[in-house]
GULUM-548913 format. One record per residue (C-alpha): z, y, x. Coordinates in Angstrom, 2 decimals. Each point is the difference from the previous one (the first is absolute). Layout:
BEGIN
         w         v         u
         Z         Y         X
...
# end
This chain:
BEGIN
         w         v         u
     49.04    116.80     87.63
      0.91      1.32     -3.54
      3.39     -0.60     -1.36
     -0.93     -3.12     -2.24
     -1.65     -1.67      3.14
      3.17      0.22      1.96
      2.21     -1.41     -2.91
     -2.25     -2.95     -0.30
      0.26     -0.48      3.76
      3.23      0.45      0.30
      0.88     -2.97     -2.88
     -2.61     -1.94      1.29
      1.95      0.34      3.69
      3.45     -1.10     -2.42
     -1.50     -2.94     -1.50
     -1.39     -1.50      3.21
      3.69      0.88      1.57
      1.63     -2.12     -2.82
     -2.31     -2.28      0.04
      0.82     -3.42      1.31
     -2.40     -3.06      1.89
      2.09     -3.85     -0.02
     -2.28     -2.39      1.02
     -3.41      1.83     -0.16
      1.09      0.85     -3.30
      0.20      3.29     -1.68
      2.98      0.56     -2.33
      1.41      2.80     -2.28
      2.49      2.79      1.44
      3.56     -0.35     -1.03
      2.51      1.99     -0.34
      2.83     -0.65      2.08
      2.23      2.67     -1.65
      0.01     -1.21     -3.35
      0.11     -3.93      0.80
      1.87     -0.27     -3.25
     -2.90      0.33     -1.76
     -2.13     -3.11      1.57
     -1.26     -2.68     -1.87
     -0.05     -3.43      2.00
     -3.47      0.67      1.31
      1.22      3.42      1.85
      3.03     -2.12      1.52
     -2.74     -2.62      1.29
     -1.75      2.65      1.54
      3.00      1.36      1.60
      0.59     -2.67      2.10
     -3.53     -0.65      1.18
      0.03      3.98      0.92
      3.36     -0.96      2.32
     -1.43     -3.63      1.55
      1.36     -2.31     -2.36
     -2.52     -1.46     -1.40
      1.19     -3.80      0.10
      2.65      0.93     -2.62
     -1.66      2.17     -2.48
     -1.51     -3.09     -1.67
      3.96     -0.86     -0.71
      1.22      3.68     -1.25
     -3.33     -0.66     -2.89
      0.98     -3.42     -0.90
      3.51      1.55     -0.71
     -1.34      2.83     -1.94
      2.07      2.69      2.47
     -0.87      3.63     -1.02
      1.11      2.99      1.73
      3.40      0.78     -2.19
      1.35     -3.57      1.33
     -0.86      0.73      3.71
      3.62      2.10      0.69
      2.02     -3.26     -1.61
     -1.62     -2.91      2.35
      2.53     -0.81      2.81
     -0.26     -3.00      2.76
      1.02     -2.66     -2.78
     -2.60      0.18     -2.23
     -2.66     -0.01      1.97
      1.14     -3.22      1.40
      0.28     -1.19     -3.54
     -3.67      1.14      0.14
     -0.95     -2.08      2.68
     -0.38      2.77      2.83
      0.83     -1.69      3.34
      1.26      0.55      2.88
      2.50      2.56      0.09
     -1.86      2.21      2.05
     -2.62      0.37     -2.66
      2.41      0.84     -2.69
      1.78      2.71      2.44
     -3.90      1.57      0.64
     -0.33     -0.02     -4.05
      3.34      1.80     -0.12
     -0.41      2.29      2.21
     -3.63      0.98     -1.33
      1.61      0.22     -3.69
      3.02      2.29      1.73
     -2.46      2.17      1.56
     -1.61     -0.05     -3.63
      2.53      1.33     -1.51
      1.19      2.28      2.33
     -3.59      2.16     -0.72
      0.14      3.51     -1.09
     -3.84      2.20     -0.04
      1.93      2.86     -2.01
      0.92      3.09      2.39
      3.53      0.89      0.29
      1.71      2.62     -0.28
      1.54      2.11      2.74
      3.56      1.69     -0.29
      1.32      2.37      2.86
      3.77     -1.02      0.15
      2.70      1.94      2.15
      1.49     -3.54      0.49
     -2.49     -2.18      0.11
     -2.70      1.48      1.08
     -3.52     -0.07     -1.40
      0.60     -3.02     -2.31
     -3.01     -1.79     -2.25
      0.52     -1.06     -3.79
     -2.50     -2.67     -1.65
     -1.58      2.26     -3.22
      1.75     -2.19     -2.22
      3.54      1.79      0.94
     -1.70      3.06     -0.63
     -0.14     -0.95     -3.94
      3.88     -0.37      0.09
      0.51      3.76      2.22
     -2.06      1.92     -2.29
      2.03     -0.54     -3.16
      2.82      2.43     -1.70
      2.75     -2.94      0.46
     -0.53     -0.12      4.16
     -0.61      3.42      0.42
      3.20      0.92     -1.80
      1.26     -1.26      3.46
     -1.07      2.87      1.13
      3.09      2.22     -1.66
      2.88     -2.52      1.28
      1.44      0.56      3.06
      0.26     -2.96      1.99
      3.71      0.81      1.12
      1.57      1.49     -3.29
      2.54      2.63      0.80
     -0.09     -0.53      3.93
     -2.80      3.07     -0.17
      2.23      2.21     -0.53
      2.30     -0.67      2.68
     -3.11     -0.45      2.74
     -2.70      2.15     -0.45
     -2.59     -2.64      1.28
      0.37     -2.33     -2.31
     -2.40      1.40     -2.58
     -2.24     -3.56      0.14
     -0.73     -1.40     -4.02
     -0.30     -3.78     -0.97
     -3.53      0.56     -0.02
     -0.74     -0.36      4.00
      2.57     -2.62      0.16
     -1.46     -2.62     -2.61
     -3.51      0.64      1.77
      1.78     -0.63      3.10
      1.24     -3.23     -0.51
     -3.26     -1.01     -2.24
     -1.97      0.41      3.17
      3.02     -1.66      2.18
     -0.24     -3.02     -2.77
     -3.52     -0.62      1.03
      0.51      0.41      4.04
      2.89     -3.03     -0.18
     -2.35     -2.02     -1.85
     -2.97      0.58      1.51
      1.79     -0.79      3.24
      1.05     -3.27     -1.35
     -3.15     -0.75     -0.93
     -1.70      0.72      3.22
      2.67     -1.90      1.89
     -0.29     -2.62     -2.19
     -2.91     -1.12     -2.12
      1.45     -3.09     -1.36
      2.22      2.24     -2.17
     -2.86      0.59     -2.06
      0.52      3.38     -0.98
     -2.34      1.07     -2.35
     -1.67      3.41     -0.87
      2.07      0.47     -3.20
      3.16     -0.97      1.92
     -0.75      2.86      2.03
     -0.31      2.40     -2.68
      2.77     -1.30     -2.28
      2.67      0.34      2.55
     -1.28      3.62      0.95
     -0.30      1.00     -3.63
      3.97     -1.50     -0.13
      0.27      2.36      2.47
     -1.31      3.11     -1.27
      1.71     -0.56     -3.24
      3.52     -1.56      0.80
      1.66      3.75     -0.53
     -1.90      0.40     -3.30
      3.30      0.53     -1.57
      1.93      2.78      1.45
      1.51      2.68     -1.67
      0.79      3.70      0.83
      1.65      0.00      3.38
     -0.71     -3.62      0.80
      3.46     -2.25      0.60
      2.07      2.73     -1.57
     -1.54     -0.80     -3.44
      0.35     -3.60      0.25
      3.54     -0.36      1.78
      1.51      3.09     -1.10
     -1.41      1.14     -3.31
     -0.70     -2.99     -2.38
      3.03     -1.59      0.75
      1.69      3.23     -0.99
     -1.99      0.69     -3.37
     -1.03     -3.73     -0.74
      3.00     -2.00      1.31
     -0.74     -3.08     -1.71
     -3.23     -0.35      1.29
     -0.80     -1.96      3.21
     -3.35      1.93      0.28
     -1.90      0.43      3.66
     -2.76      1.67      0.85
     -1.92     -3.21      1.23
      0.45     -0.54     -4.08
     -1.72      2.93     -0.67
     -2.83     -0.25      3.20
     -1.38     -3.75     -2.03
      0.32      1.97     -3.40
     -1.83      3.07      1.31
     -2.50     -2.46      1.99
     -1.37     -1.56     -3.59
      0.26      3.42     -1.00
     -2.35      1.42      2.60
     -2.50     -3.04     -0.56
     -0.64      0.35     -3.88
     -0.07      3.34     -0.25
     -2.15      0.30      2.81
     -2.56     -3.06     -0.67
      0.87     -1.30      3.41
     -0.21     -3.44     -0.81
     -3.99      0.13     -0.39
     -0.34      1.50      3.45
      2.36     -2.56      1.42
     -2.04     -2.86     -1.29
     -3.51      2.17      1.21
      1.54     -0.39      3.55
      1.07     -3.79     -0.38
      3.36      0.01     -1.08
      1.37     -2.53     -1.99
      1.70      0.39     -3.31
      2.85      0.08     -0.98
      1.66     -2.19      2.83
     -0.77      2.83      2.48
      1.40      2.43     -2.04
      3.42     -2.29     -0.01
      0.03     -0.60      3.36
     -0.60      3.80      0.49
      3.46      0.77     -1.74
      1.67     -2.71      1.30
     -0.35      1.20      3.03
      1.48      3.45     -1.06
      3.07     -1.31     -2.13
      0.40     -4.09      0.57
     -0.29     -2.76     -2.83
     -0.92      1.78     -3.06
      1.34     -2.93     -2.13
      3.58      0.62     -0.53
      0.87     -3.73     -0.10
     -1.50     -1.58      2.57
     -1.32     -4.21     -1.03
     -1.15     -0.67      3.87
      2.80      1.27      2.06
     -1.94     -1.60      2.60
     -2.78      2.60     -0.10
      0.40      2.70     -2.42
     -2.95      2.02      0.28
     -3.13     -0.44     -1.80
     -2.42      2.02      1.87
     -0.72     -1.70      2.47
      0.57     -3.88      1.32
      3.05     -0.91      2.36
     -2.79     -0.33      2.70
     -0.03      3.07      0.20
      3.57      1.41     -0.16
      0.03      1.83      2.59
     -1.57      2.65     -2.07
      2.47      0.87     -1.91
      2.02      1.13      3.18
     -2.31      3.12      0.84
      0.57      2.70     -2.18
      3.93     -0.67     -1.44
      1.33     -2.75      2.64
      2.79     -1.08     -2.29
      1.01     -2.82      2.31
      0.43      2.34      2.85
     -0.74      3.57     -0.23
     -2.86     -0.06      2.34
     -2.92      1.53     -1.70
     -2.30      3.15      0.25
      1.77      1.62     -2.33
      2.62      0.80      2.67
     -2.68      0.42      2.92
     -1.49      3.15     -1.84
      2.91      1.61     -1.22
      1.72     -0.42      3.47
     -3.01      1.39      1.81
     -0.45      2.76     -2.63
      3.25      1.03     -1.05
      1.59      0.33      3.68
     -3.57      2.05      0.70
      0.69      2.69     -2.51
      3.99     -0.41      0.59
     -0.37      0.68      3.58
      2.20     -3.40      1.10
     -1.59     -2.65      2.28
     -1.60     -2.78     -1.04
      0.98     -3.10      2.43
     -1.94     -2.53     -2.37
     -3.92     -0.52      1.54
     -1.50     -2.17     -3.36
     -2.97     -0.37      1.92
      2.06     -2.20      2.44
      0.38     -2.21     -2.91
     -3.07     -0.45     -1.73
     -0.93     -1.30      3.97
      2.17     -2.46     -0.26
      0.13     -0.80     -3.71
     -1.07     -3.58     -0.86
      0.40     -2.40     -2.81
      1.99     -3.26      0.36
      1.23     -2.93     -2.71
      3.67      0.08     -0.35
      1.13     -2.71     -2.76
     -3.35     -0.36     -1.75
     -0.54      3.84      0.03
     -1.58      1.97      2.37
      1.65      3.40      1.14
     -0.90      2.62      2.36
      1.77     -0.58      3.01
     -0.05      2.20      3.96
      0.23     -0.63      2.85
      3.40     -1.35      1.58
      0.39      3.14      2.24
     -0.29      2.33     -2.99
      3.13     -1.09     -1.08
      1.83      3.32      1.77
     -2.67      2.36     -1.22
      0.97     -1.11     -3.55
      3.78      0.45      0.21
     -0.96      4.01      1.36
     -2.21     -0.25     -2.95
      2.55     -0.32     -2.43
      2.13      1.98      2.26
     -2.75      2.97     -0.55
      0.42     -0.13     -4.03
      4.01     -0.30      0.50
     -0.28      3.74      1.72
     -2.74      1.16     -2.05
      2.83     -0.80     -3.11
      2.68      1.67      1.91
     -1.60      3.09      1.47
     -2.35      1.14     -2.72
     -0.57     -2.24     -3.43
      3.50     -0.17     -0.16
      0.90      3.55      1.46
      3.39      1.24     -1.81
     -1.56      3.40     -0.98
     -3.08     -1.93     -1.04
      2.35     -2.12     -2.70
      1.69      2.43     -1.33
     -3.18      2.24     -0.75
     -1.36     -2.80     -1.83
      3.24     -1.05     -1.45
     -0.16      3.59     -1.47
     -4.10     -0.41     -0.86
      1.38     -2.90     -2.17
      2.55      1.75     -1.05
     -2.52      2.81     -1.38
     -2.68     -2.67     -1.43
      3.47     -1.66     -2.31
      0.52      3.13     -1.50
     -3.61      1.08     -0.71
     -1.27     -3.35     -1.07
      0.22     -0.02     -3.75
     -1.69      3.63      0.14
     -2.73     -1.06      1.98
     -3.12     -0.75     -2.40
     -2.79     -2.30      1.74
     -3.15     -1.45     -2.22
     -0.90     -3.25      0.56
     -2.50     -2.90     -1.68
     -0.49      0.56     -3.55
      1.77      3.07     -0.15
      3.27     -1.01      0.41
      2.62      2.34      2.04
      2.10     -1.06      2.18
      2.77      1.61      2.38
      0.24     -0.71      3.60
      2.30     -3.11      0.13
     -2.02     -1.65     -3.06
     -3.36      0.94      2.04
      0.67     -3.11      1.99
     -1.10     -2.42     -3.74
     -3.65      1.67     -0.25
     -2.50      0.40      3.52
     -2.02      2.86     -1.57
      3.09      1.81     -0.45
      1.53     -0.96      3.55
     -3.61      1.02      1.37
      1.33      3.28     -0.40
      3.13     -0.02      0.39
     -0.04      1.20      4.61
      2.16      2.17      1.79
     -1.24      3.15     -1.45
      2.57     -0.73     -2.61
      2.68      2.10      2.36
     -2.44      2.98     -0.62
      0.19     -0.51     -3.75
      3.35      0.05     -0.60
      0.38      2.46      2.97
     -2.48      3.09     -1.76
      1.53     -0.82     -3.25
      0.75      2.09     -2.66
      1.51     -1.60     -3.02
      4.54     -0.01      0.25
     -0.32     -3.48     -0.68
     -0.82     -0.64      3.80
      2.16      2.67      1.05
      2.65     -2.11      1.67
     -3.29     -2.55      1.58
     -1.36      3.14      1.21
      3.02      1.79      1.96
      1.07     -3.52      2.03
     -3.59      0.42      1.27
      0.41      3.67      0.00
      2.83     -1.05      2.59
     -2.05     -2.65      2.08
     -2.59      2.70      0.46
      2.06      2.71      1.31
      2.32     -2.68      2.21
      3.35     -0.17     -2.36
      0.43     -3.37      0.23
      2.71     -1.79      0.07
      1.90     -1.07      2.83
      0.74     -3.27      1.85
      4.27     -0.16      0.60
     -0.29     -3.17      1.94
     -1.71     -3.79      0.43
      2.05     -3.01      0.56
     -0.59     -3.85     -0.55
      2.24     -3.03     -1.21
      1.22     -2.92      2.13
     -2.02     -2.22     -2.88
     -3.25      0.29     -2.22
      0.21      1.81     -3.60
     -1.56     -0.36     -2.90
     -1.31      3.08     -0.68
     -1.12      1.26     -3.75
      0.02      3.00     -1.99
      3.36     -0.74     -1.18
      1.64     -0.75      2.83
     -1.07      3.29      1.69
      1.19      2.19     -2.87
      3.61     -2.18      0.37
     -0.10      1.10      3.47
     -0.49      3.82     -0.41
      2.78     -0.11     -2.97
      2.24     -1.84      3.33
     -0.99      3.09      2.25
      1.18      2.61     -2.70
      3.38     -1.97     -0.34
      0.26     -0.45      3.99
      1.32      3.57      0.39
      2.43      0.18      3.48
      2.97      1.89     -0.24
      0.12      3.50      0.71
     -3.83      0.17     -0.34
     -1.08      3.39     -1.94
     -2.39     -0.41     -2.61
     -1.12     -2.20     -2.96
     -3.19     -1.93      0.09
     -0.70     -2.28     -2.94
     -2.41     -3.35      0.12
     -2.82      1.95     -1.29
      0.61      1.69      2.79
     -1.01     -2.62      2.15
     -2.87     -2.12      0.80
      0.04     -3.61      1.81
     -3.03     -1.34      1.26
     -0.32     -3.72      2.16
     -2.85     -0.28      1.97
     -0.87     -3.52      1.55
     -1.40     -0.41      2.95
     -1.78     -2.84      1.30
     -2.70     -2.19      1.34
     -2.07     -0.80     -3.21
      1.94     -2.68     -0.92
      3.56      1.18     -0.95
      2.67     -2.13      2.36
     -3.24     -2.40      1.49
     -1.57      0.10      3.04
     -3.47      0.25     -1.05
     -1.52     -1.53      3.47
      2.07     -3.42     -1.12
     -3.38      0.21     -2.43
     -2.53      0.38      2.63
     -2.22     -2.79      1.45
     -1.42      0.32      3.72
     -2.49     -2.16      2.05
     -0.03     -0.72      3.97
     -2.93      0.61      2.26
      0.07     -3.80      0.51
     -0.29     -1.03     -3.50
     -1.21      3.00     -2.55
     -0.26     -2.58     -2.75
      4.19     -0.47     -0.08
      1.93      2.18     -1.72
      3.67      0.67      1.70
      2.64      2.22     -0.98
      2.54      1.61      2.44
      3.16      0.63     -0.64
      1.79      3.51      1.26
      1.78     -1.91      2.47
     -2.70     -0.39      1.68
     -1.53      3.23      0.01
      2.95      2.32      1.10
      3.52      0.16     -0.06
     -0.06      3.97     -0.43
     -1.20     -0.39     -3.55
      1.82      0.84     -3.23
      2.34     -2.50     -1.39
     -0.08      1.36     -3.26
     -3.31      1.39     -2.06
      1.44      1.55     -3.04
      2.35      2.85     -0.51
      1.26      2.46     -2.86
      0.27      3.82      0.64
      2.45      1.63     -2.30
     -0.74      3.82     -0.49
      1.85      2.08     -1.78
     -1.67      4.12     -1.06
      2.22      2.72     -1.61
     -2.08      1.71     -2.83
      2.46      3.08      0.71
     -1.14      2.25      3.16
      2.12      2.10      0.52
      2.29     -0.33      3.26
      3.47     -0.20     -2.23
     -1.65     -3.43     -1.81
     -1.71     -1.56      2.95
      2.95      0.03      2.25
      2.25     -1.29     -2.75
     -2.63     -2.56     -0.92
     -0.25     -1.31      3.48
      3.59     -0.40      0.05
     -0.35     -1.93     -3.61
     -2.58     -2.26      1.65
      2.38     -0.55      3.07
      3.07     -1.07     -2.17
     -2.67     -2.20     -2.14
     -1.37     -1.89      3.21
      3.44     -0.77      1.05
      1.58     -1.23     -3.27
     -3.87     -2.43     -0.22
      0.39     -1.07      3.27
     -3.14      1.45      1.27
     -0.85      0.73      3.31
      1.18      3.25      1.63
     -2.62      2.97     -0.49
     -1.13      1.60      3.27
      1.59      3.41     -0.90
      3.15     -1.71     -1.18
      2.08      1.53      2.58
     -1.34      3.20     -0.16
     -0.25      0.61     -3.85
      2.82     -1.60     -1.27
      2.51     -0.18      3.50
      3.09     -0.18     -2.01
     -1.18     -3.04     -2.10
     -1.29     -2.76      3.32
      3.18     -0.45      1.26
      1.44     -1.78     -3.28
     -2.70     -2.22      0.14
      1.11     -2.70      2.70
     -2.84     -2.19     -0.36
     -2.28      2.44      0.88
      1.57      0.32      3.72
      0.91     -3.68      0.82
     -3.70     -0.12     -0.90
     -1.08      2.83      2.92
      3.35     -1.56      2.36
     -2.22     -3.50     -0.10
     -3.48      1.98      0.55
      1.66      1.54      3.13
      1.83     -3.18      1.06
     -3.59     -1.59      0.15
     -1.53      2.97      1.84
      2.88     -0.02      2.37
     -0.30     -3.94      0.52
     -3.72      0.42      1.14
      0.77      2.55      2.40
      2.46     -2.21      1.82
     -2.54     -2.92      0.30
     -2.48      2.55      1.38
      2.26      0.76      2.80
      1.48     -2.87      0.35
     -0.56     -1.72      3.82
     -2.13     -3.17     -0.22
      1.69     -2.83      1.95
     -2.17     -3.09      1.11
      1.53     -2.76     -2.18
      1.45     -3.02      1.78
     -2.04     -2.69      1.33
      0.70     -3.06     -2.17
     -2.07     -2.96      0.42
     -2.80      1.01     -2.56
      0.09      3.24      1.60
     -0.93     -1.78      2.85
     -2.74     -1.58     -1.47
     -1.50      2.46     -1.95
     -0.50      2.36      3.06
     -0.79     -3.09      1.88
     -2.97     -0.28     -2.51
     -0.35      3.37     -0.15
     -0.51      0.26      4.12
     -2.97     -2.37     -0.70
     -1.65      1.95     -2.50
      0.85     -2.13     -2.93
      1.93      0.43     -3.09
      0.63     -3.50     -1.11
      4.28     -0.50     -0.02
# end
């Protein structure tokens, strides 16, 4: 057979495949992919192709073409006359399944995390741009890599991480239940939300963010979740995305709102429906909005990935199994909105899960060598920033704390910006280059001590620099040395369970075996009485810029004297650094005379005898109840 033969027979074989018989009678081939498309004729035929031909009559007389199919619920086609309920459910559920079609391939990604993962084409159009591969040159972790060597991992794997992690928790709602009426570009919004809800990083992730705009911009409240919806529009006109999101049946612009919603909340800055904010998508389907950037709980995929892939490379365990959750993940109305609530036995499995992210800060994102390296990385950027020349839109230059105004400046603004100022030539980075100079070859400065205060403090630039200038004047007596407040450098680090001083499970809804439909909440009571009483905490650390052994043991002496004239908590090494100083601080040791006290108290009721208690009359009849197997007093 020649080659022009087999082609023929081969779309002859593809026509009589998509061809359809209803009722002895031969209609046109549709395609289910692009359903938004259909006139009112290809809607008809629809239905006959999936049984129902008793209503297609109604879906002409009301002139339904594809585009409307996603927007029908339960309610209007009573209003259409479609009885009984169990009809209406089949149409549903055909119309789900509808919209749930996808005849494009996917694409395959081999994952260290994950796995071998699948992306729908369209997320392929937002990876192979210059804004999301920029990802590629930001470390996920900032300054943590170069304190452990492992943690080398970009923002690039993570956003496709959670993209693909957006689309499992979804999907799984939608397969569990139908009725939610998750549609195809549902799907895709909230995993293109995901890809692109880090969009806005800068060099070194957090540190740029928390540590270095506040420093060179300090009247700005800027965040990189600004800068992730700014450099989203960015990536989608300059990029001609919105044609190929409409050639895969997107709908614009609302999906493109409800796609940076999800990344940075209610773009309107005053809100006229406090009731429901977003614009998006409808309050029916809330429960959205909680997949990618939980804001009413923390509980979002965003966490899932960078738990599993940040302990991977950090070489710490990971005692949070995500896939336990999307197994138990449903949807339930709470109020007139519907959230994503677990099962009631989860309950402990989220308090280790928050747990896991409270050691996570503590041993490694919060690491005290960690800081201070990127305390001196900011340091660095302050003083090379008005040298640093970067071309953006029209022309226009810009230096790296002004990058943050123009996204085809920021495209190129990564963490190869170290290596810049680092190979520099010019004297007008000298004093940039040799503080990184020092990070590379290890000089950096050194932590003199961490303590905490009996109450929270406001923290802000100011207040820190008042603090160092108290450290220089907090010089004990016979102590040799001077050390100035430049001398010095204060850092608070807060700790806590995503919420600051709430307990973020008091925001989580959970269902019974009995009743999946009821949402509960449980309080901590009832879950264990070993759990924290408190979820929020300040660090205070305090680093000596001078190395040498003279300044450092003077300057943990300073820091001794300063902690007990703030009333701070004793540091660990008080008694050992500064042994002349923790006996004038009485405080300190009624403090550890009432921690022994308590230890000595327990001991006694270990070893205490147990005597039988005397036999009052209800003693009597409780063990009389008791002897009969009952427990009723």
């Amino acid at each position: 057979m020649c080659e022009r033969e087999l082609q023929s027979a081969c779309l002859t074989m593809e026509n009589r495949i998509k061809r359809q018989r209803v009722d002895g009678e031969c209609v046109k081939p549709i395609n289910n992919g692009e359903f938004d498309h259909w006139d009112v004729e290809d809607t008809v035929t629809y239905l006959r192709g999936e049984g129902l031909q008793e209503w297609a009559q109604m879906f002409r007389d009301h002139g339904i073409t594809g585009a409307g199919l996603p927007c029908l619920t339960e309610v209007h086609l009573e209003k259409m006359g479609v009885s009984p309920l169990g009809a209406r459910l089949h149409i549903l559920h055909c119309l789900q399944k509808l919209c749930q079609i996808s005849a494009e391939p996917m694409k395959v990604f081999n994952d260290p995390i994950h796995g071998h993962i699948e992306l729908h084409p369209l997320l392929l159009h937002f990876i192979d741009t210059p804004q999301f591969q920029r990802l590629r040159h930001i470390k996920q972790l900032g300054g943590t890599y170069l304190v452990f060597p492992g943690a080398s991992h970009n923002r690039f794997e993570h956003s496709i991480g959670v993209g693909y992690l957006a689309g499992c928790l979804v999907k799984a709602l939608n397969e569990r239940q139908p009725e939610l009426f998750i549609t195809k570009q549902d799907v895709l919004c909230v995993q293109i939300a995901g890809l692109c809800h880090d969009l806005g990083h800068g060099p070194f992730s957090h540190m740029f963010d928390g540590m270095f705009i506040p420093k060179a911009r300090p009247a700005d409240k800027w965040k990189h979740e600004m800068a992730s919806v700014q450099m989203f529009d960015h990536l989608v006109q300059v990029n001609g995305l919105e044609a190929v999101m409409l050639q895969h049946g997107m709908r614009l612009p609302e999906d493109l709102i409800f796609i940076k919603e999800q990344i940075a909340g209610p773009l309107e800055s005053v809100v006229l429906d406090q009731s429901w904010p977003y614009k998006g998508r409808p309050v029916e389907k809330s429960f959205l909005y909680e997949v990618v950037a939980n804001k009413r709980n923390g509980i979002d995929v965003d966490k899932w990935d960078y738990f599993a892939r940040d302990c991977y490379h950090l070489g710490i365990q990971n005692n949070f199994d995500y896939q336990r959750f999307l197994r138990f993940a449903r949807v339930c109305e709470v109020r007139g909105k519907k959230h994503i609530c677990t099962r009631d036995k989860e309950v402990g499995n989220l308090y280790d899960m928050f747990h896991t992210r409270n050691c996570l800060h503590r041993r490694a994102y919060q690491h005290k060598v960690g800081n201070i390296i990127e305390t001196m990385i900011t340091e660095a950027f302050l003083k090379a920033d008005p040298h640093i020349q970067i071309q953006g839109s029209s022309g226009r230059i810009f230096t790296i704390s002004s990058a943050i105004e123009d996204m085809e400046a920021y495209t190129k603004l990564t963490d190869h910006i170290f290596e810049q100022i680092l190979y520099s030539s010019g004297p007008e980075l000298s004093e940039a280059r040799a503080i990184l100079q020092n990070i590379i070859c290890r000089r950096l400065y050194k932590c003199v001590g961490q303590t905490t205060s009996e109450t929270n403090v406001d923290v802000s630039q100011e207040k820190l620099l008042d603090w160092a200038k108290e450290l220089a004047r907090s010089k004990p007596a016979g102590t040799e040395g001077n050390l100035i407040a430049e001398d010095f450098v204060v850092s608070v680090i807060h700790m806590d369970y995503g919420m600051k001083e709430k307990n973020p499970i008091n925001n989580v809804h959970f269902y019974c075996k009995n009743d999946p439909t009821k949402a509960i909440k449980i309080h901590k009571k009832q879950v264990s009485k070993l759990l924290p009483e408190r979820f929020a905490e300040q660090l205070i650390r305090v680093y000596c810029k001078k190395t040498d052994n003279k300044s450092l043991e003077a300057a943990k002496k300073y820091f001794v004297q300063w902690c007990m004239d703030r009333n701070f908590t004793k540091p660990q090494d008080g008694d050992i650094i500064a042994p002349e100083l923790t006996p004038l601080k009485q405080d300190w040791h009624a403090r550890e005379d009432e921690d022994e006290d308590e230890e000595e108290k327990h001991r006694q009721n270990q070893t205490l005898p147990q005597h039988t208690p005397q036999r009052t009359g209800r003693n009597v009849k409780v063990n009389l109840f008791q002897a009969r197997g009952e427990t009723k007093l």
